[in-house]
N, C-alpha and C positions, 0 to 999 in steps of 0.2 A: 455618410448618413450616420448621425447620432441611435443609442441604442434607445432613448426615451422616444425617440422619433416614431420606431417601429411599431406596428400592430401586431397584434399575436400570430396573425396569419400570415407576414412578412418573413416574422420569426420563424415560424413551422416550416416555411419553406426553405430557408438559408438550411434550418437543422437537416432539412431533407437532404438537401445538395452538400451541405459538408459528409453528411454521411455514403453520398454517393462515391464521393471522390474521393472518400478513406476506402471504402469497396473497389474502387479502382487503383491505388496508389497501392495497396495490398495484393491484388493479382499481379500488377507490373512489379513486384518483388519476389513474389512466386517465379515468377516467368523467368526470371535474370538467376533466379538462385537454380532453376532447371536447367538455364541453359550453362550455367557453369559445371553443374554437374555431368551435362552431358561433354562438354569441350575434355572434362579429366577422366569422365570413367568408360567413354564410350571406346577413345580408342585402344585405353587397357583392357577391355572387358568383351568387345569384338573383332579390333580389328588384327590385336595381337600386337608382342613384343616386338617386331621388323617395324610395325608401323613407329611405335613410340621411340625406338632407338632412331632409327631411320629421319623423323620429323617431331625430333626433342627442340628442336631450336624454335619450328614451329609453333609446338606448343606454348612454352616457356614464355613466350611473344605475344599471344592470344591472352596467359594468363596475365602479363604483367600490364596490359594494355586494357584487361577489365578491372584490373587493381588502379589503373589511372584513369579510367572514366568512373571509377565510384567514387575514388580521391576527388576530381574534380566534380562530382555532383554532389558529393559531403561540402565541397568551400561554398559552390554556388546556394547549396541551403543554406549554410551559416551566413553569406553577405545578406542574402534577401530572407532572409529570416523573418521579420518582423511582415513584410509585403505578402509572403505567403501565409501566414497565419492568419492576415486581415481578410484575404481572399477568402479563404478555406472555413474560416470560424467568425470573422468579423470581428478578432480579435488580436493585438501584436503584443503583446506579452502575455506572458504564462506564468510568473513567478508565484511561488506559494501565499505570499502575501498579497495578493490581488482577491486570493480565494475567502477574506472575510468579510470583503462587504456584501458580495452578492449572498454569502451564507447567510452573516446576522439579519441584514434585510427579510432575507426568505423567513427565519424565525422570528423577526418581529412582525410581519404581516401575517403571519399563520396565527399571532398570539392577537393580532388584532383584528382576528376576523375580514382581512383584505385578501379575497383570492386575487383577483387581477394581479396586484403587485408581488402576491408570494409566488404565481405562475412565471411571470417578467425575472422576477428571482432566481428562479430557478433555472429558467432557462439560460439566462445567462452564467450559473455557476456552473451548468452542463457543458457551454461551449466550453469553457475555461477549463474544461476537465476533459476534454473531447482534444483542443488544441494540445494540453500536456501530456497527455497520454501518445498523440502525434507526434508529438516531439520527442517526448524519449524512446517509442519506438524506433524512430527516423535513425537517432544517434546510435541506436544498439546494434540496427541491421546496418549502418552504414562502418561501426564497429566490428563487428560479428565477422559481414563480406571480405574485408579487409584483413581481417585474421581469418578467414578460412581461406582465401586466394596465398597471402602470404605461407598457410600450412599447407594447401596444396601445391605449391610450388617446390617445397621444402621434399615434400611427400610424390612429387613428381622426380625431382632430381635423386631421391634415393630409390625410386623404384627402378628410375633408368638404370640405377648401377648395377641393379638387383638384377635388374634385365641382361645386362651387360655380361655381369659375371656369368649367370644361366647358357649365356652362348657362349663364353668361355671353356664351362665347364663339360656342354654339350660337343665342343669341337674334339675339345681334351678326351672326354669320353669317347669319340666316334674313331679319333686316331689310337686310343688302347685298344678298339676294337680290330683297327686295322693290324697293328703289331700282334693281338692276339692270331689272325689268320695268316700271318707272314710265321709266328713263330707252328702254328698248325703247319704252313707249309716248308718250315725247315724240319719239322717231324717227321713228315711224307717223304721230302726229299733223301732225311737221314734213313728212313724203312729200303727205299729204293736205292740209296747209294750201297749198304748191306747186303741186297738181294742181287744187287747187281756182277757182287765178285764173285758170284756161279756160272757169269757168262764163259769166263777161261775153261771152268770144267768143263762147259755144254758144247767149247769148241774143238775140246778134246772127245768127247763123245763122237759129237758128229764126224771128226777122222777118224775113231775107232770103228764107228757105225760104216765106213764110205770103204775101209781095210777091208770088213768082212764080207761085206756085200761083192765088194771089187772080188776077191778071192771065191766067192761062189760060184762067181762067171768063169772063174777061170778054171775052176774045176769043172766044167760043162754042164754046170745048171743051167737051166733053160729060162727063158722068158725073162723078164727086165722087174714081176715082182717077187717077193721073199716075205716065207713066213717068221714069226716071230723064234717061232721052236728051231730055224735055224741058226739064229745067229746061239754066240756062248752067253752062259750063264753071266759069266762077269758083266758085259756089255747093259744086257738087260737089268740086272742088277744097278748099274749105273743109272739108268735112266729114270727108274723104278725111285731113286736115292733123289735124282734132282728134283723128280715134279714134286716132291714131299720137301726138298727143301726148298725150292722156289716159292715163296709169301706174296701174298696178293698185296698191291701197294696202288695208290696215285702217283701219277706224275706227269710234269707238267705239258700243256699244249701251246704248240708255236701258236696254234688257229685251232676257231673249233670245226672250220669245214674241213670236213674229212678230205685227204689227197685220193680218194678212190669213189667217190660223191661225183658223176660225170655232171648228175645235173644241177649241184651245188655247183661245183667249178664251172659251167657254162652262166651260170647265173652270178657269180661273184667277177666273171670277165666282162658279164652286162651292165654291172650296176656303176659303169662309166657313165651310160649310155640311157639312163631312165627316161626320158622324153620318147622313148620308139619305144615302151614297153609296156603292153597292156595292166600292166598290175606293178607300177613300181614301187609301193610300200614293202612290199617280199624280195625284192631287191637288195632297197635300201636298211630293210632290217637285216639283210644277209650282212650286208659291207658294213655295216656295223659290229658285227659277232667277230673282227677280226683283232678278235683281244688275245696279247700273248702273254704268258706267264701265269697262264691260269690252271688251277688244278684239275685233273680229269675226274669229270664228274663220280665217275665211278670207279673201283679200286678193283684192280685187273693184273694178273700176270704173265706178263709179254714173255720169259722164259720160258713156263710152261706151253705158251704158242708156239715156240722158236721148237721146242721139244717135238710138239705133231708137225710142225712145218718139217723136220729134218727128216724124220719118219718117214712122209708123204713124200718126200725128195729121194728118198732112199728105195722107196720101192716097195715099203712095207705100209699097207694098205689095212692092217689089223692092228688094236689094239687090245684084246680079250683078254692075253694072258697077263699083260703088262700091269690092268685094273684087277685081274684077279689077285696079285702080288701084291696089291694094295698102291700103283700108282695111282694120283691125284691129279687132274685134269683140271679139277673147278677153277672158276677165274681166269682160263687161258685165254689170251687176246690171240685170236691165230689172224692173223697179217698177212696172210698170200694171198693172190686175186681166185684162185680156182680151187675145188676141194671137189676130187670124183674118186666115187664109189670105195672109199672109206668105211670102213666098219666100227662104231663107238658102243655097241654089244656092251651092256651093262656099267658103263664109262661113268664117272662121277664129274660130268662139267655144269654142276650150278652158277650161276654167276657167268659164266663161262661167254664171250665177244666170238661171233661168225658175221660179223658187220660187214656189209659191202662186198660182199664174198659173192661167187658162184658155186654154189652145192649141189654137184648130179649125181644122183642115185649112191647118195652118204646113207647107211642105215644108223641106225640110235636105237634100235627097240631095246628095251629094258634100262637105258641109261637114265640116272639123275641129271635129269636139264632145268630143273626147277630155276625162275628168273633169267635163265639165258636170254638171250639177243641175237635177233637175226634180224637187224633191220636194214632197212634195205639192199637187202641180198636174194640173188632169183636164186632158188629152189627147184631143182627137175627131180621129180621122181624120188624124191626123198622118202627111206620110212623112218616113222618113228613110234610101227604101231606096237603094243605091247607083244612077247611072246610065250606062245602056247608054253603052258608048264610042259609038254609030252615032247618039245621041239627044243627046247635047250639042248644047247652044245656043250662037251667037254671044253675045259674044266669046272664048267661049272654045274650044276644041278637043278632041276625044276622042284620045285615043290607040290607034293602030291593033293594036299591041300588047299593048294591055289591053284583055278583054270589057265590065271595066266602070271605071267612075270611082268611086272607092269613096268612101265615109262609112266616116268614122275613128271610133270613140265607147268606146273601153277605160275604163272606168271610170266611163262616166255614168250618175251614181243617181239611179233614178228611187222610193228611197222614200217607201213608203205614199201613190203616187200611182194613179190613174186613167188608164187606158190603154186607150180602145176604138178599137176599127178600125184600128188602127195597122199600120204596111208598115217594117218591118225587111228586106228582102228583100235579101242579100248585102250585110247590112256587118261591118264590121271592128269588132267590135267585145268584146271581152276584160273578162272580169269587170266586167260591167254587176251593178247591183244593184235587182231587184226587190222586195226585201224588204217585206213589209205592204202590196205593192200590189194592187190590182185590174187582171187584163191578161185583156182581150174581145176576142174574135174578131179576136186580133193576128198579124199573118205574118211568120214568121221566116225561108221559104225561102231557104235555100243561105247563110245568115247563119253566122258564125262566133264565136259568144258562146260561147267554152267558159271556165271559171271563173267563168259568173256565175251568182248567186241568185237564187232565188223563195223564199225564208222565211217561211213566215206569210204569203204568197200566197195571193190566188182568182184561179185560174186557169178560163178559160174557153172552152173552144174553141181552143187558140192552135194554133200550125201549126207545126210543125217540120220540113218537107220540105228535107231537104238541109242541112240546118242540124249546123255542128258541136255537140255536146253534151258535150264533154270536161270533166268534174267538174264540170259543173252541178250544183248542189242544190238541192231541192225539199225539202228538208225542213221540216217543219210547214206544208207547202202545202194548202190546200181545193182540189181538183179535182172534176170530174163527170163521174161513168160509173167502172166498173169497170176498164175496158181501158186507160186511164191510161199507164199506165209501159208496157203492151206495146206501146202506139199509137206514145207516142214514141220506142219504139228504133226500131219500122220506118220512120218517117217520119225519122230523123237519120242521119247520113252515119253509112256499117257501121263498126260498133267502136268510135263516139264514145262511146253510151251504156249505162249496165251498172244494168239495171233491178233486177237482185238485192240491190244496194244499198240498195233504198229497200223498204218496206211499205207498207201502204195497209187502213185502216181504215176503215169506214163509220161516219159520223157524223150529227147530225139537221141539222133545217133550225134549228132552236134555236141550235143551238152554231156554222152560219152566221153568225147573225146579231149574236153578238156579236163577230162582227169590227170593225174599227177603218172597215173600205169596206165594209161593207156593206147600206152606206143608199145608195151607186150601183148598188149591182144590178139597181136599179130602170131603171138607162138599158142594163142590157142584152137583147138581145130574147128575148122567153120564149120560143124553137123551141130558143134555145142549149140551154137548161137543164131545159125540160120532160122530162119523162120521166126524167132523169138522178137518180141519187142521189148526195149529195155523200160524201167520203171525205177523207180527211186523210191525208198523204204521212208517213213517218217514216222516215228515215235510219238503218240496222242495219248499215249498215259503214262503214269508212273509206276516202278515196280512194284511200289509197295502196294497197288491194290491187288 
């Protein structure tokens, strides 16, 4: 169709449709230049370095493969060139010298008072200006694409390196960090290889200790124990000299399940066996813990233990005069399975391991036990309450200013231990932690344990008379009897304790006994418990209101 052919109305339309499918031809550019930018920045920018290092080849393939479909849709414009112009504008060439006839026309029909022909004029100089502006658009983005593919590619392979190196440096990094903790545990080991040459002393001791005691016997002392003030000054003197030079150190563990853990070790023989086991994640987390060459959590001295082990073997069941001389206890690891009726009378064992132990009627009153440990170890009849200033024993003195000689104990855990009969009775003692333990017909009077826990606690008869209760928690504790929480606000000093805190659910004797202790409930006396039904504690607010 010739352009003199057309009506004005033919024309408007074509103008319409060329103009449609420049609006369409500009989206579909949009759209490709989106998606390339998502194919480069999406998987830098979410799904992370593993992915681009990992599926570079990928990429690299995706981009060069949209660099070869724009290549080949840049040739198929330039062959059909002229055919799409014609389509699009009704027009096949665009060349600058095309653009003076429709121009001068339009200005001599405007001079000659001819609208029709200056409108046809124009319109036609419009397509011609509408086609070249198409076209060198066409060639810039088809340029442009082609250099930005080609620079994201460029800019792909050098982030990969960039990425490359990062995990270089991050591996580099994470193994100085390893040599930093291998050289921390040649430090440890060097502390303990040091403390360790006191052992010959401490076996010389112990035969000094085993001479004198032997020799008491045979001068017809009686009985099988021996006071300190018997044995010689040297002796004591020595012993006094080790725990002062014995240093608290780490060192390393074959396992971290303890060998005196009956129900770890019945539980790490199981975790063959997980399919017959009601709960085998605690198993398998156990048989997993069995990493050797690791440091001991905490820094402890097994000499100073070896020291009260020899003592305790020896016969000599006091240690009063030894800490009034100034021997040092704290940090002892004491390693025997049994420890009865010991006396630690003003004893300095902070820090200080009674793990996995059995302790009958061991008294503590007045000792620093601050942070000690007694976890999982059954307790009979232990005290640890503080003493009357009017009731000190020589050598040492009461103070007339103090009612009592206090026992320090902020922080000593006693989890998922065993606790009967026990005499807390006015100590000082600050976020203590009962957690999972079993505590019978324990006295806490006038004690001042506030921030400590009972979690997961059976609680049994304990006595709170006078005792602070400032943000105690009991939560998921097993109690018995209903009056629980209202027993113990009246029995703790007014205001410490805020019962509204807590809930209390009745539970079966079933869901007792799958507690962790409660195969000792057996050593508690059935008058505590009879009649009572048990209930389970739960915490519904927080402390700070």
């Amino acid at each position: 169709m010739d352009d003199d052919t057309l009506t004005p109305e033919d024309k408007a339309e074509l103008s319409e449709a060329a103009a449609k499918r420049l609006e369409f031809s500009t989206v579909t550019i949009g759209l490709i230049l989106f998606m390339i930018g998502i194919a480069v920045g999406f998987p830098l920018a979410v799904i992370g370095t593993s992915f681009l290092t990992e599926n570079a080849g990928i990429l690299v393939s995706i981009i060069l493969t949209l660099a070869g479909v724009i290549a080949l849709l840049g040739t198929l414009i330039l062959l059909f060139r002229r055919r799409i112009l014609q389509f699009l504008f009704n027009v096949s060439a665009t060349q600058l010298e095309l653009f003076s006839r429709p121009l001068s026309e339009t200005a001599r029909s405007i001079m000659d008072k001819n609208p029709a022909s200056a409108i046809n004029s124009a319109e036609e100089l419009t397509r011609l200006l509408l086609a070249r502006w198409t076209w060198i658009s066409t060639r810039r983005w088809l340029i442009g694409s082609l250099t930005g593919l080609i620079a994201s590619l460029a800019a792909l392979a050098g982030t990969a390196l960039l990425f490359r190196q990062n995990e270089l440096i991050a591996i580099q990094t994470t193994r100085l960090e390893q040599q930093n903790d291998l050289l921390v545990t040649q430090i440890e080991l060097g502390e303990a290889q040091r403390t360790a040459g006191i052992v010959q002393g401490l076996l010389e001791i112990g035969d000094k200790l085993s001479q004198e005691t032997e020799a008491l016997k045979n001068d017809g002392r009686p009985g099988a124990f021996f006071k300190l003030d018997e044995l010689t000054n040297g002796i004591r003197a020595r012993i006094i000299a080790a725990t002062q030079s014995a240093r608290p150190y780490r060192y390393l563990q074959t396992s971290l399940v303890n060998a005196n853990d009956t129900n770890a070790l019945n539980m790490l023989a199981m975790s063959r066996r997980p399919e017959i086991l009601r709960n085998p994640e605690l198993v398998a987390e156990l048989a997993g813990r069995r990493n050797r060459g690791i440091l001991r959590e905490y820094p402890v001295s097994p000499e100073r233990g070896v020291i009260l082990s020899m003592l305790y073997s020896a016969g000599i069941l006091e240690t009063e005069l030894l800490s009034f001389f100034g021997a040092d206890f704290s940090y002892s690891e004491v390693a025997i399975d049994t420890l009865n009726l010991m006396t630690f009378r003003f004893a300095r064992l902070r820090f200080s391991s009674f793990e996995h132990m059995a302790l009958n009627s061991v008294t503590f009153g007045g000792a620093s036990l601050d942070k000690a440990r007694f976890r999982n170890s059954v307790l009979t009849k232990c005290d640890f309450s503080s003493i009357p200033s009017d009731k000190v024993e020589p050598p040492y003195r009461g103070d007339p200013g103090m009612a009592y000689m206090p026992t320090t104990m902020a922080g000593v855990d006693f989890t998922d231990a065993v606790v009967l009969d026990a005499d807390f009775t006015n100590v000082h003692a600050l976020a203590m932690n009962f957690d999972g333990a079993l505590v019978s017909n324990t006295t806490f009077n006038g004690a001042d344990i506030g921030g400590s826990t009972f979690r997961n606690a059976i609680l049994v008869s304990p006595d709170f008379t006078g005792a602070g209760l400032q943000s105690v928690d009991f939560d998921g504790a097993i109690v018995f009897g209903a009056d629980f929480l209202e027993k113990a606000m009246s029995q703790a000093q007014e205001g410490t304790f805020k019962p509204e805190r807590f809930e209390m659910a009745e539970i079966t004797f079933g869901e007792v006994e799958t507690h962790p202790r409660a195969v000792q409930i057996f050593s508690v006396p059935e008058e505590l418990i009879s009649g009572q039904k048990p209930f389970r504690i739960k915490r519904v607010k927080p402390f700070g209101e």
